[in-house]
N, C-alpha and C positions, 0 to 999 in steps of 0.2 A: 951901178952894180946893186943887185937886191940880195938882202939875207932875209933866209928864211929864220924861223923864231919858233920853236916847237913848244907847246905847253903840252904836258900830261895830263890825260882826260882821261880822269877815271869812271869806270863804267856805273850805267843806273843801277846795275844791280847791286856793286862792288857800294857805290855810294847808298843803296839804298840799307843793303842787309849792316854797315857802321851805323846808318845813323839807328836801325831798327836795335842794334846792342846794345847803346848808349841810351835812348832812350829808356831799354829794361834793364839794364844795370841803375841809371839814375832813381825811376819806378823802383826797384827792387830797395834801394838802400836809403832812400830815404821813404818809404811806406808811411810809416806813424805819419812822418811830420806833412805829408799831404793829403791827409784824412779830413776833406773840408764838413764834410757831416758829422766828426767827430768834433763832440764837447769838450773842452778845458775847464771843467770844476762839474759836481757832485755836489748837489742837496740832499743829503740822507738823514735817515732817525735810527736808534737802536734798534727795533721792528725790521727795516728796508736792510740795513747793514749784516744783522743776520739771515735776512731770506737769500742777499746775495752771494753770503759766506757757504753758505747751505746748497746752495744751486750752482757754486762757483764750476767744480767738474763738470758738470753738463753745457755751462755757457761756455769755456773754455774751448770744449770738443767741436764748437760751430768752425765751418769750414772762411777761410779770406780774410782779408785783411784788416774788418774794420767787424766789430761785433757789435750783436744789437744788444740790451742788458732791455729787458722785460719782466719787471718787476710788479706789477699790477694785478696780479694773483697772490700777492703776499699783504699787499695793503687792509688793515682790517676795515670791519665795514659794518656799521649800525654801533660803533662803540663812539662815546665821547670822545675826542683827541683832550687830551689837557691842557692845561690853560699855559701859557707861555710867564716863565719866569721876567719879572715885572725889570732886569736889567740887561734879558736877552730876548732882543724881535726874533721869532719863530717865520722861517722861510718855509716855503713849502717844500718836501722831497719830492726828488726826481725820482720816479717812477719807470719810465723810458727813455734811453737813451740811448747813443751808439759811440762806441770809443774803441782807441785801437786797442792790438793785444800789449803793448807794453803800456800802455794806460789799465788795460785789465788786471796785468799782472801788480801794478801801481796802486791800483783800487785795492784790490786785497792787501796789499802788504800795510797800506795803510790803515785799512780796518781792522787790521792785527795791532798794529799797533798798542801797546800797554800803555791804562792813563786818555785812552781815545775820550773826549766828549761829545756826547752824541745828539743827546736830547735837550730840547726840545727839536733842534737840527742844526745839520752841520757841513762847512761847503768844506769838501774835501778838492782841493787844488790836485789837478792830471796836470799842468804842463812843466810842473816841477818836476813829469816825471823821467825817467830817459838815463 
């Protein structure tokens, strides 16, 4: 005697258009956390921290999920930089970078911050942010 044995076969489209959801809902909800070009810390100076305070609306307005912070038109240039306080090493700021919006939104709230230390620079940590 033979029994038959039926398995439910769901169709390519049926399987295709799940996994196509699942994929953009995962994409969708976790965004930030797989921004592999996005930075986790900020080198900045007083100078850098206001030109980004300053340009923050218009960098905000850029379209996706990961923004690019272009700073390099605010850097001065033919001035001395000053000499680095002899108990704090002077890092160089970042100038370009790319970070998501909840790191942008992160970045600001930090350079708000009251009591910020800036100069001669300062690594502002993004993965504490969230």
């Amino acid at each position: 005697m033979r029994t038959s044995v039926t398995i439910p076969v769901l169709s390519w489209r049926a399987a295709t258009a799940g996994l196509a959801a699942g994929l953009l809902l995962a994409a969708s909800a976790s965004a930030d956390e797989t921004c592999g070009l996005c930075v986790k810390q900020v080198v900045t100076n007083s100078e850098l921290a206001t030109c980004f305070l300053d340009q923050y609306d218009q960098i905000a307005k850029t379209g996706g999920t990961a923004v690019v912070v272009d700073l390099s038109s605010c850097a001065s240039r033919g001035v001395v930089e000053p000499l680095p306080s002899p108990n704090k090493a002077a890092v160089e700021p970042d100038v370009q970078f790319m970070i998501s919006r909840t790191q942008l939104d992160c970045l600001k709230k930090k350079l708000e911050a009251p009591g910020i230390v800036l100069d001669p620079s300062a690594t502002i940590q993004l993965d504490s942010c969230g």
